[in-house]
N, C-alpha and C positions, 0 to 999 in steps of 0.2 A: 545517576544517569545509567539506566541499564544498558548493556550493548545489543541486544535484540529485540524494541521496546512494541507493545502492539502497535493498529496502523496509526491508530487514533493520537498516540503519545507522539509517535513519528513522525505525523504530520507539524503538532504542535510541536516539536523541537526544530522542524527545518520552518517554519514560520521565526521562531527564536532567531535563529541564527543568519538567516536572511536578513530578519528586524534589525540585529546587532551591526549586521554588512553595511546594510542602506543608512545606518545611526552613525555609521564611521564608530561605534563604539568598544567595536572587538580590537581588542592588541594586536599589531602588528606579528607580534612574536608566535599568538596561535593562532594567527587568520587558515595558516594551511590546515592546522590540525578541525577547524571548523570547517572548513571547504569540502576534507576528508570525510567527517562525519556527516556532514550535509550530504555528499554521494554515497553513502552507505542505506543510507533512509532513505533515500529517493530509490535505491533500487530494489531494497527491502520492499516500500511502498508499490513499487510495480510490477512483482514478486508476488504481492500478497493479492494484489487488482488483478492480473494474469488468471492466479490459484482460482480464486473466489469466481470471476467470470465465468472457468473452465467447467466450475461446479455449477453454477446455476445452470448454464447451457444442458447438462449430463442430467438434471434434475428435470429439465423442461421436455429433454427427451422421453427420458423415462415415463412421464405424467403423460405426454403425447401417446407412447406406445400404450399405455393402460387404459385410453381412451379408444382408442384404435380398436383394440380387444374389447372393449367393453360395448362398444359399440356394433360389434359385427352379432349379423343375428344367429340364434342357435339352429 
């Protein structure tokens, strides 16, 4: 288990660990330590959805301003 994992592994580990919540399966004794990790990947994950939005948005501008200019007559 890496401590940084992509979102993709991230997601699928707080599925895990949710799964183990709702199974009554996880020990008592590290129910916090998964809790823990489950809020580190959730915020990682919204983190990573924040980044990436931010990017597309800056990418659609950009595309727009090139259009703009391309569009204007000489």
């Amino acid at each position: 288990m890496r401590d940084t994992p992509g979102y993709k592994e991230a997601v699928e580990e707080i599925e895990s660990i949710v799964s183990e919540i709702e199974d009554e399966t996880v020990n008592v004794d590290v129910l916090a330590e998964k809790v823990k990790r489950a809020t580190f990947l959730i915020k990682l994950c919204k983190k990573r959805l924040k980044t990436t939005d931010n990017e597309v948005k800056n990418v659609l501008e950009e595309f727009e301003k090139e259009e703009e200019t391309d569009s204007e007559p000489f």
